[in-house]
TORDRENZA-333172 format. One record per residue (C-alpha): residue number from 1; residue in one letter; y, x, z. Coordinates in steps of 0.1 Angstrom, whole numbers. Each point is the difference from the previous one (the first is absolute). Layout:
REM residues N
+-----+------+-------+-------+-------+
:  nr : rest :     Y :     X :     Z :
+-----+------+-------+-------+-------+
: NUM :    A :     Y :     X :     Z :
...
+-----+------+-------+-------+-------+
This chain:
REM residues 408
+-----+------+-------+-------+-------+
:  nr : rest :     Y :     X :     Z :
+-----+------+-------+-------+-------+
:   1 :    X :   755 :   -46 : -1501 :
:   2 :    X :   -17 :    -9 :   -31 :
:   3 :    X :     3 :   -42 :    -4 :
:   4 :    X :   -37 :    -7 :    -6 :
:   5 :    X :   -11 :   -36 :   -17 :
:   6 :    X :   -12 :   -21 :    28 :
:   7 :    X :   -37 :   -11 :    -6 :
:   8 :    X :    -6 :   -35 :    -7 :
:   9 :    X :   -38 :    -9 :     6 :
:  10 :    X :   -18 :   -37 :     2 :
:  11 :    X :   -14 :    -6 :    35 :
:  12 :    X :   -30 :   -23 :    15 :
:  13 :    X :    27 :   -28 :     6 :
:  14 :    X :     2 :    -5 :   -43 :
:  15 :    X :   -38 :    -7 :     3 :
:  16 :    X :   -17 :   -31 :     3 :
:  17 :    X :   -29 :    16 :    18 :
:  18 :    X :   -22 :   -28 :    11 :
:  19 :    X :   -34 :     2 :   -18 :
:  20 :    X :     7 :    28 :   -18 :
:  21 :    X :   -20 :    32 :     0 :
:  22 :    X :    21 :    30 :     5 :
:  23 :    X :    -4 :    40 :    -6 :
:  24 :    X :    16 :    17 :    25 :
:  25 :    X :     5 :    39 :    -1 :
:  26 :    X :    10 :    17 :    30 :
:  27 :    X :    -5 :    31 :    12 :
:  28 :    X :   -22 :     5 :    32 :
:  29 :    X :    -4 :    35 :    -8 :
:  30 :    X :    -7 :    14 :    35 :
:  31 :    X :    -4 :    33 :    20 :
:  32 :    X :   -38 :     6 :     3 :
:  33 :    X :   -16 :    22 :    28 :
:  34 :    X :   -16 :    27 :   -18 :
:  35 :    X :   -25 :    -1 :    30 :
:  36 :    X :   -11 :   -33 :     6 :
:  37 :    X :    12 :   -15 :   -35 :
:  38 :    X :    15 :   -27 :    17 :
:  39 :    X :    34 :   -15 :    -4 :
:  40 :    X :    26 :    20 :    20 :
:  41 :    X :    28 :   -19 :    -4 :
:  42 :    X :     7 :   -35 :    -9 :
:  43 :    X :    32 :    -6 :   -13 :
:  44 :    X :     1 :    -5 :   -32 :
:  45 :    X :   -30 :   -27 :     5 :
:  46 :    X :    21 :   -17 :    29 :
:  47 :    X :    32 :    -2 :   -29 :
:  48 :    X :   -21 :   -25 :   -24 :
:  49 :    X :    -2 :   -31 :    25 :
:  50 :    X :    34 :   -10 :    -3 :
:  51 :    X :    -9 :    -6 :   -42 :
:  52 :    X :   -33 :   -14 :     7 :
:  53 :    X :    11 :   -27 :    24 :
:  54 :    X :    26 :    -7 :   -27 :
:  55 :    X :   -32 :    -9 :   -21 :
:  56 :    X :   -19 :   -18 :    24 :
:  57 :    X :    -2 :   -28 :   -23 :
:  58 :    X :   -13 :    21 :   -28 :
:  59 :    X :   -32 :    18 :   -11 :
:  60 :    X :    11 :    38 :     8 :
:  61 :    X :   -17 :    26 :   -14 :
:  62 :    X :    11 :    35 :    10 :
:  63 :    X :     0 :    34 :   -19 :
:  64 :    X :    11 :    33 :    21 :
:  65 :    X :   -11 :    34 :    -8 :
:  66 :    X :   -12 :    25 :    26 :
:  67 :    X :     6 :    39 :    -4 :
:  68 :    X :    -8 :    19 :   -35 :
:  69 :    X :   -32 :     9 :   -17 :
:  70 :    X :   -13 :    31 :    17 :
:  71 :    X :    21 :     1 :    30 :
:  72 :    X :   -17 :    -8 :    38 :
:  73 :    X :    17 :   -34 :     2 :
:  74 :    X :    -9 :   -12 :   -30 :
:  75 :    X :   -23 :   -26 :    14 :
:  76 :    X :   -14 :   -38 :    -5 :
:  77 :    X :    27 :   -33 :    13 :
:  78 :    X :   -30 :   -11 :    25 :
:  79 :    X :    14 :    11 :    30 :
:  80 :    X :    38 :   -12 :   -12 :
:  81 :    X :   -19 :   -33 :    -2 :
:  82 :    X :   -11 :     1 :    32 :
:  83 :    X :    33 :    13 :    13 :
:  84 :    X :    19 :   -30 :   -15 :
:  85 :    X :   -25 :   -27 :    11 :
:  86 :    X :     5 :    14 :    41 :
:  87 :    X :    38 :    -2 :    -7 :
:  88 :    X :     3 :   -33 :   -18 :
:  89 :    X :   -29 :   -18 :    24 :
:  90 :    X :   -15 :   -14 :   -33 :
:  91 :    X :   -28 :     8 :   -25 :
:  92 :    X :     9 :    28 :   -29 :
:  93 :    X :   -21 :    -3 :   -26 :
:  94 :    X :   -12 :    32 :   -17 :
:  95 :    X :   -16 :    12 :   -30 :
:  96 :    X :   -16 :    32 :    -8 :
:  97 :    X :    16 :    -1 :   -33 :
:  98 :    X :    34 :     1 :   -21 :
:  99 :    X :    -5 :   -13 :   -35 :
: 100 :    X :   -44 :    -5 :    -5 :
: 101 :    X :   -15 :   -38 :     3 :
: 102 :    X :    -1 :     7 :    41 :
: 103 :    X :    35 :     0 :     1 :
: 104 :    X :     6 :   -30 :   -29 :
: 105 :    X :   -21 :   -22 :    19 :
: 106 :    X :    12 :     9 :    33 :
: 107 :    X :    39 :   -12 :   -17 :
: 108 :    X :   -19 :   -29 :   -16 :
: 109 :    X :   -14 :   -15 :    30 :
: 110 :    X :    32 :     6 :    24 :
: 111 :    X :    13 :   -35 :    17 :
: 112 :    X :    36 :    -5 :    10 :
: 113 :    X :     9 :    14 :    27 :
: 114 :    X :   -24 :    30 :    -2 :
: 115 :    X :     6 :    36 :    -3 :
: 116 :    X :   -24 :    26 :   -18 :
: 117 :    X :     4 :    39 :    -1 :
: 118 :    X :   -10 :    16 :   -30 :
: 119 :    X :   -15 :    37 :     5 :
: 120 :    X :    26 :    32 :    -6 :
: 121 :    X :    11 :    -6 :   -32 :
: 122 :    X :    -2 :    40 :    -6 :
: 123 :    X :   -38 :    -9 :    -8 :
: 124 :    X :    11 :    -8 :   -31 :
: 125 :    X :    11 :    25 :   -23 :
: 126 :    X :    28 :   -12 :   -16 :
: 127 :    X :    21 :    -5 :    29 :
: 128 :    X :    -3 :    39 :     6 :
: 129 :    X :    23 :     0 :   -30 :
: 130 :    X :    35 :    -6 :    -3 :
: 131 :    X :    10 :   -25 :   -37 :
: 132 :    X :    25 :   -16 :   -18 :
: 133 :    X :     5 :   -34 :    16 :
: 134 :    X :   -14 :   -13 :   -37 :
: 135 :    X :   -27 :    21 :     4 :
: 136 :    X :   -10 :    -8 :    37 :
: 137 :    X :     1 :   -38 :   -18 :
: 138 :    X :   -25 :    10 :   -20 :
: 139 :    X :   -27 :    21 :    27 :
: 140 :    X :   -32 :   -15 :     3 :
: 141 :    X :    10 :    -9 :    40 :
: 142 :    X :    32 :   -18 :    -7 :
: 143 :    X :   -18 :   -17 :   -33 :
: 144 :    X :   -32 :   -10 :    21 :
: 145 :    X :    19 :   -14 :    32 :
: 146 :    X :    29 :   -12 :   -17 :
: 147 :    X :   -17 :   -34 :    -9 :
: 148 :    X :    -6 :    -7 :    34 :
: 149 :    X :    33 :     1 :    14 :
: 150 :    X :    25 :   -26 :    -3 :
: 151 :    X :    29 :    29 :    19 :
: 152 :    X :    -1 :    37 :    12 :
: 153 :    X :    24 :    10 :    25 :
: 154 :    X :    14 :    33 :     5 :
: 155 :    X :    -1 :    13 :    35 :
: 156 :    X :   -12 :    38 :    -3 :
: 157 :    X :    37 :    16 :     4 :
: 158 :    X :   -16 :    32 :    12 :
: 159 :    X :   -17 :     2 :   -31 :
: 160 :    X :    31 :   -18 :   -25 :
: 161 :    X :     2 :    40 :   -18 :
: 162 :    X :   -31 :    -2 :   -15 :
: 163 :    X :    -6 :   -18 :   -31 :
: 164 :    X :   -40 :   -11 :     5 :
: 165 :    X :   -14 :   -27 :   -14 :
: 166 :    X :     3 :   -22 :    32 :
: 167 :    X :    35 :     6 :     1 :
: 168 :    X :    14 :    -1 :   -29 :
: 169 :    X :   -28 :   -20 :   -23 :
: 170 :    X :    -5 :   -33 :    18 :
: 171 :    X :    39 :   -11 :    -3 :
: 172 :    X :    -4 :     3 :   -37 :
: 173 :    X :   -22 :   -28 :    -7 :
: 174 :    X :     5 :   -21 :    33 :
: 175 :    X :    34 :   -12 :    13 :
: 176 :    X :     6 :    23 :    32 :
: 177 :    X :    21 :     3 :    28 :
: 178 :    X :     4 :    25 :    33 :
: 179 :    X :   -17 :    -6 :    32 :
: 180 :    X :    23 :     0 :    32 :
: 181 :    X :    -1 :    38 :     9 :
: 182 :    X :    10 :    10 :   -37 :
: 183 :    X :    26 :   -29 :     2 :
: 184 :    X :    13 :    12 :    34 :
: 185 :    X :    -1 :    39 :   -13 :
: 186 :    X :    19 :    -9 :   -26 :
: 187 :    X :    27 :   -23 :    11 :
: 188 :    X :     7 :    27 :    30 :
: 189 :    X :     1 :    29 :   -28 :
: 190 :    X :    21 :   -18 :   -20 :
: 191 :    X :    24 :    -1 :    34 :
: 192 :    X :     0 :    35 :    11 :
: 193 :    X :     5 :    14 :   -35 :
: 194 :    X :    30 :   -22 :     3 :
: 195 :    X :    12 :    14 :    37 :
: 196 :    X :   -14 :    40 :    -6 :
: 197 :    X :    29 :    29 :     4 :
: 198 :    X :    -5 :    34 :    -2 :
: 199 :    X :    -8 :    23 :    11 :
: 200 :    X :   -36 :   -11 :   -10 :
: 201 :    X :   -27 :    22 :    24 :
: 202 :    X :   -34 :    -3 :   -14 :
: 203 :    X :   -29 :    14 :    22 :
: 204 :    X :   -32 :     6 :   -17 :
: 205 :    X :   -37 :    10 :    11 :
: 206 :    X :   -33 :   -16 :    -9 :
: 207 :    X :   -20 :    14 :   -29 :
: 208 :    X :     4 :   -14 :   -35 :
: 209 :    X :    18 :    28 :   -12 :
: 210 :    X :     5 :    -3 :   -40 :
: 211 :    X :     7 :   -39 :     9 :
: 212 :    X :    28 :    15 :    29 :
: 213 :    X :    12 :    29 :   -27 :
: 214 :    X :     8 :   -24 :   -25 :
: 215 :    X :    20 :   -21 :    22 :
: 216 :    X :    22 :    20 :    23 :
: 217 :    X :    13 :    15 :   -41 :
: 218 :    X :    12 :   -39 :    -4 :
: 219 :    X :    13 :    -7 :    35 :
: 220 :    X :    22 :    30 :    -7 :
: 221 :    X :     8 :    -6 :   -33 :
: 222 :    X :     8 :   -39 :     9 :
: 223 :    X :    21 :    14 :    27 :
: 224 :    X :   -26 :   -12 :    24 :
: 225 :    X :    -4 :    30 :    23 :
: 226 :    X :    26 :    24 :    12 :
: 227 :    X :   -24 :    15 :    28 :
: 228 :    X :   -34 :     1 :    -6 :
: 229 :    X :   -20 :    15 :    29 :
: 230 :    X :   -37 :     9 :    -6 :
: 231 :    X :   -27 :    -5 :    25 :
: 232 :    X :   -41 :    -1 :    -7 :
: 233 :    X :   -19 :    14 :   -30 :
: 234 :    X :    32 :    -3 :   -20 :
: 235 :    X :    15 :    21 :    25 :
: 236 :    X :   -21 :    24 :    -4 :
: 237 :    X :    -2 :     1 :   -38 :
: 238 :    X :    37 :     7 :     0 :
: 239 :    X :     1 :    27 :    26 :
: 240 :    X :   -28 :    19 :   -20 :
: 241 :    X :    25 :    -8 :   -33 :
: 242 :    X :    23 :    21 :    22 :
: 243 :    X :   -24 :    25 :     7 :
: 244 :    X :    -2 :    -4 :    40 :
: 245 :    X :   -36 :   -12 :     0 :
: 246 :    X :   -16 :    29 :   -15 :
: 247 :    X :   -37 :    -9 :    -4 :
: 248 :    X :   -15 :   -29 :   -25 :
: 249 :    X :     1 :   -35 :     8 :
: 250 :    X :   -28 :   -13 :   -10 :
: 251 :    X :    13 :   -32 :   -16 :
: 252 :    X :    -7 :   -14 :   -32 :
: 253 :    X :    19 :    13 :   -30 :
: 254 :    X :    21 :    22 :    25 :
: 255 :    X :    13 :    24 :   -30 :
: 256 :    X :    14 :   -26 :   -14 :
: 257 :    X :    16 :   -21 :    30 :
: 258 :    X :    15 :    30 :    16 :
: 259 :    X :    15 :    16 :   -34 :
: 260 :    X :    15 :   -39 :     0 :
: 261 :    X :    13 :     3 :    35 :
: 262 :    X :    16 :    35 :    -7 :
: 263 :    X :    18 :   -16 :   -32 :
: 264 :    X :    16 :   -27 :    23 :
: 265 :    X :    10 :    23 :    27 :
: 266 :    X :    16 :    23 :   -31 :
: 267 :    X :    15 :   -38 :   -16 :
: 268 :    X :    12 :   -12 :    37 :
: 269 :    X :     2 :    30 :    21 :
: 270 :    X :    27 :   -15 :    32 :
: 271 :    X :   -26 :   -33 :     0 :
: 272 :    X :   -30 :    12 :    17 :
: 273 :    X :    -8 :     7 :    31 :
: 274 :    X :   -39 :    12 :    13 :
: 275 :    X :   -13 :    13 :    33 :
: 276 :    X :     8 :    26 :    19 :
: 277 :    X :   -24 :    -2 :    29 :
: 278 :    X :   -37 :   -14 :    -3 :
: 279 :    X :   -27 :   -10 :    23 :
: 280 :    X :   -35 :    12 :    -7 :
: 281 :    X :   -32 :    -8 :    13 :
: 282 :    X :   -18 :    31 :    23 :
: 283 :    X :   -33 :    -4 :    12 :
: 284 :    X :    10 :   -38 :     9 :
: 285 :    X :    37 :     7 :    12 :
: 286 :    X :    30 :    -3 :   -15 :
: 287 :    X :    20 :    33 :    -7 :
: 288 :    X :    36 :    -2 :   -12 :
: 289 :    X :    14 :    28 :   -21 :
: 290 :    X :    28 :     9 :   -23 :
: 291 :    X :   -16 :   -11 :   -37 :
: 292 :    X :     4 :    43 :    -9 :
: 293 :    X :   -27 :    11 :    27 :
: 294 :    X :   -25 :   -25 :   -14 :
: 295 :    X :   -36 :    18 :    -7 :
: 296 :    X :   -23 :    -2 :   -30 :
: 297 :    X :   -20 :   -31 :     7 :
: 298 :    X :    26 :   -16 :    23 :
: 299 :    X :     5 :   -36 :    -9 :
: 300 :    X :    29 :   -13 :     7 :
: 301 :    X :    -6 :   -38 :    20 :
: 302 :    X :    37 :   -11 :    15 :
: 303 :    X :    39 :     8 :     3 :
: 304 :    X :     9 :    22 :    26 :
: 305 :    X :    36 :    -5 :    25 :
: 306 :    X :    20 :    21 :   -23 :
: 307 :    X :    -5 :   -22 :   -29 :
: 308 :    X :     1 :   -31 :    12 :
: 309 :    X :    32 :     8 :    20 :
: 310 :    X :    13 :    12 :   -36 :
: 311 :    X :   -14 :   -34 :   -16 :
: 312 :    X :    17 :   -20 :    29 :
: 313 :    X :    34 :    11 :    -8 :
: 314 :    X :    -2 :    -6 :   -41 :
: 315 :    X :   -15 :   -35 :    12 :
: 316 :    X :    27 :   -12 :    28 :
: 317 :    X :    29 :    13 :   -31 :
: 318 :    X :   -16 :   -24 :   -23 :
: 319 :    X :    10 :   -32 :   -13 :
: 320 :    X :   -34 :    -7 :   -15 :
: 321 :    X :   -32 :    11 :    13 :
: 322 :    X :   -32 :    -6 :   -21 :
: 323 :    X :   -31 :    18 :    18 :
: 324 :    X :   -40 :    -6 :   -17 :
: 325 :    X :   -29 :    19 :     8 :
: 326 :    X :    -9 :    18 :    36 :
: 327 :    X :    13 :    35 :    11 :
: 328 :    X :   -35 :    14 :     6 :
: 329 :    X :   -32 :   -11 :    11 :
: 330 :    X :    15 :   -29 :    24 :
: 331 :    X :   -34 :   -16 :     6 :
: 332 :    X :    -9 :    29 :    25 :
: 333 :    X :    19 :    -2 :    30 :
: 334 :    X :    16 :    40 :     4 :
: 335 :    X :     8 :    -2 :   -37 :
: 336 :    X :    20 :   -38 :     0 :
: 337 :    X :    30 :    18 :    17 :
: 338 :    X :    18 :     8 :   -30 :
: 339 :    X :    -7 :   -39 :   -19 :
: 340 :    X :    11 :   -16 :    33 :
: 341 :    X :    32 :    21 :     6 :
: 342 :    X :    13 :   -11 :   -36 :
: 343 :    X :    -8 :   -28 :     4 :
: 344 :    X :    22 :    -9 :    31 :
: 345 :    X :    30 :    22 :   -18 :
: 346 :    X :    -3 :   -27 :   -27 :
: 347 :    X :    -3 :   -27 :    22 :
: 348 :    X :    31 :    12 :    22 :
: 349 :    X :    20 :     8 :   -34 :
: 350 :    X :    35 :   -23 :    -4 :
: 351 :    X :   -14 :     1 :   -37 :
: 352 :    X :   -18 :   -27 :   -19 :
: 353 :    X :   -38 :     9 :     3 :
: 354 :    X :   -35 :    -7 :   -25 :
: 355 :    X :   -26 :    13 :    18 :
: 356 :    X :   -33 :     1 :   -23 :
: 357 :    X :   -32 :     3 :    -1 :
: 358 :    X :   -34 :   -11 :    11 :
: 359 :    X :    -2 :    35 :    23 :
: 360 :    X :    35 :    -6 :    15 :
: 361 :    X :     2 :   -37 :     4 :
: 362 :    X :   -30 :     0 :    26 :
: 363 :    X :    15 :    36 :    12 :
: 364 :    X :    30 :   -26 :     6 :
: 365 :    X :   -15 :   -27 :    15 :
: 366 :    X :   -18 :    23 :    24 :
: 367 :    X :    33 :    11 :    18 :
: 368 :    X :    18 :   -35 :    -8 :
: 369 :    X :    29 :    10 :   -18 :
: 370 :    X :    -7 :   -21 :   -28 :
: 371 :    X :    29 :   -23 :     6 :
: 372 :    X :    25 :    27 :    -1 :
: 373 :    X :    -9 :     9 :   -33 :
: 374 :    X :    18 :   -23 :   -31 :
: 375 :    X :   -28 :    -3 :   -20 :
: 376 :    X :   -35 :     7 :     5 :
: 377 :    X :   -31 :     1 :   -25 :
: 378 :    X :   -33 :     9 :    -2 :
: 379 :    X :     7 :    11 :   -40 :
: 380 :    X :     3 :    41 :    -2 :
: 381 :    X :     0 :    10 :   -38 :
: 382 :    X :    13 :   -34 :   -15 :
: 383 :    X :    30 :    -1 :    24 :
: 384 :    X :    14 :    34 :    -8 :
: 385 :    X :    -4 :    -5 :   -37 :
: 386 :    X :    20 :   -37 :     7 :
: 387 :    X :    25 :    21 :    16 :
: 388 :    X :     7 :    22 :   -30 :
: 389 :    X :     9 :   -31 :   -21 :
: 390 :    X :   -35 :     6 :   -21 :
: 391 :    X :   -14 :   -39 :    -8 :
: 392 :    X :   -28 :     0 :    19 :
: 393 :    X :   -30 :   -15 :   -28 :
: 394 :    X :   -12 :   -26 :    24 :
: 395 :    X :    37 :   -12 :    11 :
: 396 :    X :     8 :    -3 :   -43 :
: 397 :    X :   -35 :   -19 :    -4 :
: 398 :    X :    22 :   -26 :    26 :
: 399 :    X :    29 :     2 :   -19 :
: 400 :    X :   -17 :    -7 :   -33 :
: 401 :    X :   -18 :   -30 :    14 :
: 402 :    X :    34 :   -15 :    10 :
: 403 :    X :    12 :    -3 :   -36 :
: 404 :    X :   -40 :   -14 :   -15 :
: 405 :    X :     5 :   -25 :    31 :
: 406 :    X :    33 :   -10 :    -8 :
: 407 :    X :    -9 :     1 :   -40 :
: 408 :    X :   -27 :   -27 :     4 :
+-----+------+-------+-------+-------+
């Protein structure tokens, strides 16, 4: 095991809160049905009470970000708003606005004790753009809001990779601390990295594939991943790297993700494991079949029994079991088989278990295994760079803010 620095952040209890008005990031970046564009799954919204009734004394204003220019749930924070008031049983306050006068009054007038939602912070450009934390002091959002704020705190762990202006900005020129889910993410991190033997399993699906590429090369090189079993659209990049999916993808920048998944198999060729048996969707059934008598046009949507009986056995071997991102497309009933059966091998693993993910954790909660699993967390990208021993940007801006706090 590689000894890793254990992260030192300031929390709410450093604070004198009362009176003071407060920028809160956190992420309530939520699964959107394409359908009915309403929210599908609350989590990540339910995660930020526990911080704001830590700041009930305070004037809260609260930044989140929801889904990515050009993408179906990249949408307006009215309906979060509406989802947080039901939940808390009090008003939320919002604004159709992130940094114009709409949203600098709205800040202006705030009373202690209240709570206003700014609009998807996406809306403004620069926080589609990743800086250096002394640029991101210097965007026009961070140098128009700044003045208002008195504190930011850090709760957007799902998001703690990305270096926007929200996350990385606002602790340059304000004193800053973590909320309580990035306080508890990173107090129980800090403990498992301390308690985690190999052999290290990681099971990956979901679909930010460059991100996922980039990181399984570091968990293996940081002696991080001894098995790494491939489920979802990664999956499926790597079996057509190997040349047993024989038609296009479809995906973006495919030449270039698959040639990066053949160059890993070539690097690491005993750690990978993919599918052997799929399920596919047929005129509204589901039709298992070895992964070599796919057709042209197939799409692959779950695991079949063959591989997850294969997956099973690597998982109840392990000493560490780190699963993010579903197995196929879990949200349809015929096609969950696969994310649910992994789950429970995790969950019934003697091995110390991080299950993450927005997807998984309500996959989870649905078939309450949650308290069989070590740690659980809602983060999917920023948790499996953590695990590599990368410094997360938003996790250094709290580090840094130690050291100004304890300078003053």
């Amino acid at each position: 095991m590689h000894n890793r620095q254990v992260v030192k952040v300031l929390t709410l209890d450093d604070f004198d809160l009362k009176g003071k008005t407060v920028f809160l990031r956190v992420d309530m970046n939520c699964p959107i049905d394409p359908q009915t564009r309403e929210i599908s799954g609350t989590k990540r919204i339910e995660e930020a009470i526990e911080t704001l009734q830590s700041l009930k004394e305070s004037k809260v204003v609260i930044g989140s970000h929801q889904g990515r220019v050009g993408n179906s749930e990249y949408t307006g924070m009215d309906k979060h708003a509406k989802v947080l008031e039901k939940l808390m049983g009090r008003e939320i306050k919002y604004v159709e606005d992130t940094i114009g006068e709409a949203a600098q009054d709205a800040i202006k007038n705030l009373k202690d004790g209240e709570i206003l939602l700014l609009d998807n912070l996406r809306l403004c450009a620069e926080e589609n753009y990743e800086f250096t934390p002394e640029n991101a002091a210097k965007t026009i959002m961070v140098s128009r809001l700044s003045k208002l704020f008195d504190l930011c705190v850090l709760d957007s762990f799902p998001s703690a990779h990305r270096s926007h202006p929200s996350i990385v900005g606002f602790a340059q020129v304000l004193p800053a601390c973590a909320g309580r889910i990035v306080e508890r993410e990173v107090r129980n991190l800090n403990e498992i990295m301390t308690v985690a033997k190999a052999p290290h399993v990681i099971i990956l699906g979901g679909s930010k594939i460059p991100d996922r590429l980039e990181a399984i090369k570091l968990l293996i090189q940081n002696g991080r991943a001894d098995h790494v079993l491939l489920t979802g659209l990664i999956g499926n990049v790597f079996m057509r790297a190997q040349a047993r999916i024989k038609s296009p993808l479809g995906i973006k920048r495919e030449d270039e993700v698959v040639a990066k998944a053949h160059s890993l198999i070539g690097e690491y060729p005993d750690v990978f494991a993919t599918p052997v048996d799929i399920a596919i969707d047929r005129e509204g059934q589901r039709v298992e079949m070895d992964v070599r008598e796919m057709g042209k046009g197939d799409k692959i949507l779950d695991l079949g029994p063959k591989t997850v009986e294969y997956y099973s056995k690597l998982i109840a071997g392990a000493g560490t079991v780190f699963i993010s991102g579903p197995a196929g497309f879990f949200e349809k009933e015929n096609f969950s088989y696969g994310t649910k059966a992994l789950l429970n091998a995790v969950a019934n693993s003697m091995a110390t278990t991080i299950v993450s993910g927005g997807h998984l954790t309500t996959a989870l909660k649905q078939q309450g295994l949650a308290d069989k699993i070590n740690h659980v967390s809602t983060a999917g990208g920023a948790l499996v760079l953590y695990l590599t021993g990368e410094k997360l940007p938003m996790i250094k801006a709290l580090e840094d803010a130690v050291i100004k706090y304890k300078s003053k």
